[in-house]
C-alpha positions as CSV (number, residue, x, y, z in Angstrom):
1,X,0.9,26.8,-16.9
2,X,-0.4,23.3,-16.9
3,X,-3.9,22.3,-16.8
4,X,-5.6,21.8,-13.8
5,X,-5.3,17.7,-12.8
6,X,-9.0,16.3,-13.1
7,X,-9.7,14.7,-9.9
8,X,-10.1,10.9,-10.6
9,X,-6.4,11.1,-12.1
10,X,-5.6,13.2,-8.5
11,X,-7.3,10.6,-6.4
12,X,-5.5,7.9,-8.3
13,X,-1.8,9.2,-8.0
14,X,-2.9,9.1,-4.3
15,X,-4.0,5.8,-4.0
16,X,-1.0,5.2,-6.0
17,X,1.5,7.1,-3.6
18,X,0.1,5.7,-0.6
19,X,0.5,2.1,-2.1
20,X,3.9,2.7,-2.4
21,X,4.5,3.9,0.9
22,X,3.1,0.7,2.4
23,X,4.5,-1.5,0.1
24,X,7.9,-0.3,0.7
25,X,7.3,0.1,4.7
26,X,6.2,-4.0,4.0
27,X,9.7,-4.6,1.8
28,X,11.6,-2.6,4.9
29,X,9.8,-5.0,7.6
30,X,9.1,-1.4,9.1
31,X,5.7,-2.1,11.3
32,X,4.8,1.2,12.4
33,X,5.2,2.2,8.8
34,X,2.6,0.6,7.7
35,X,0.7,0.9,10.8
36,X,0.9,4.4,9.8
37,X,-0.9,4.1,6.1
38,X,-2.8,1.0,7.7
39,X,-3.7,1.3,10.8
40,X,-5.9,-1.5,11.2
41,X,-3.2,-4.1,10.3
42,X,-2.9,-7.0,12.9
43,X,-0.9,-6.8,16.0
44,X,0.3,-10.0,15.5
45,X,2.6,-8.7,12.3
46,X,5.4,-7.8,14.5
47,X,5.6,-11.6,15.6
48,X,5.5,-12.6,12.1
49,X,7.9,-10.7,10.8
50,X,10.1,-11.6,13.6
51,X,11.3,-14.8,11.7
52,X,11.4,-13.1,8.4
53,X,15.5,-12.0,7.4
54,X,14.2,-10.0,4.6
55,X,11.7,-10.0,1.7
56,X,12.9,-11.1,-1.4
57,X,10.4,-9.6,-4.0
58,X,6.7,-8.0,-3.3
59,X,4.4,-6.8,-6.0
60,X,1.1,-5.8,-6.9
61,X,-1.4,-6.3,-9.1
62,X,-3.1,-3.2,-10.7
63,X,-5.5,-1.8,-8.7
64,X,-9.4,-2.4,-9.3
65,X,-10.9,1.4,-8.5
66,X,-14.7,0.5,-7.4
67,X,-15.4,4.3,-5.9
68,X,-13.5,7.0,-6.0
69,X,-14.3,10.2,-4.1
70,X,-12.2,13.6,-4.5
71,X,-8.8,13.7,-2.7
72,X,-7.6,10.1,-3.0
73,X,-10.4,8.8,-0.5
74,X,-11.0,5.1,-2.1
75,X,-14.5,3.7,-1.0
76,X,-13.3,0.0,-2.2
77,X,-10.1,-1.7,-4.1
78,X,-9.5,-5.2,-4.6
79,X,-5.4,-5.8,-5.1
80,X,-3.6,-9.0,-4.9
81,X,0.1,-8.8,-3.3
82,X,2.7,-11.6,-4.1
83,X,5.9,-11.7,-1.2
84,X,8.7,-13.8,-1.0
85,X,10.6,-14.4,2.3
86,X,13.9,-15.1,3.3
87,X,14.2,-16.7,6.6
């Protein structure tokens, strides 16, 4: 049996899973997907994405962990995104 997963590393696979979810959501042009891991996002993304054909690369920096609390709950985290569009 493996050993129990300390929960920083939990928290960070998390974060980590529910970056990926918006980030691919953001490659997909999917708006309610990431409405659904942000929902705070602007209303106005729909319009912008409107004119965008696709998304031609989107990466991430790593991210800067200020505060983690147990079960992926991240008080702060500071991560740059790079996107280029095809229109």
């Amino acid at each position: 049996m493996p050993p129990p997963i300390a929960p920083e590393v939990q928290a960070k696979n998390e974060i980590a899973r529910t970056l990926k979810t918006y980030v691919d959501a953001y490659k997909q042009l999917n708006v309610d997907g990431i409405r659904r891991v942000f929902p705070g996002v602007s209303p106005g993304i729909a319009a912008q994405f409107k004119d965008i054909q696709s998304i031609a690369t989107c990466t991430f920096g790593d991210p800067e962990y200020i505060d983690l609390k147990a079960g992926g709950r991240l008080r702060g985290s500071r991560r740059a995104m790079d996107a280029s569009y095809r229109r």
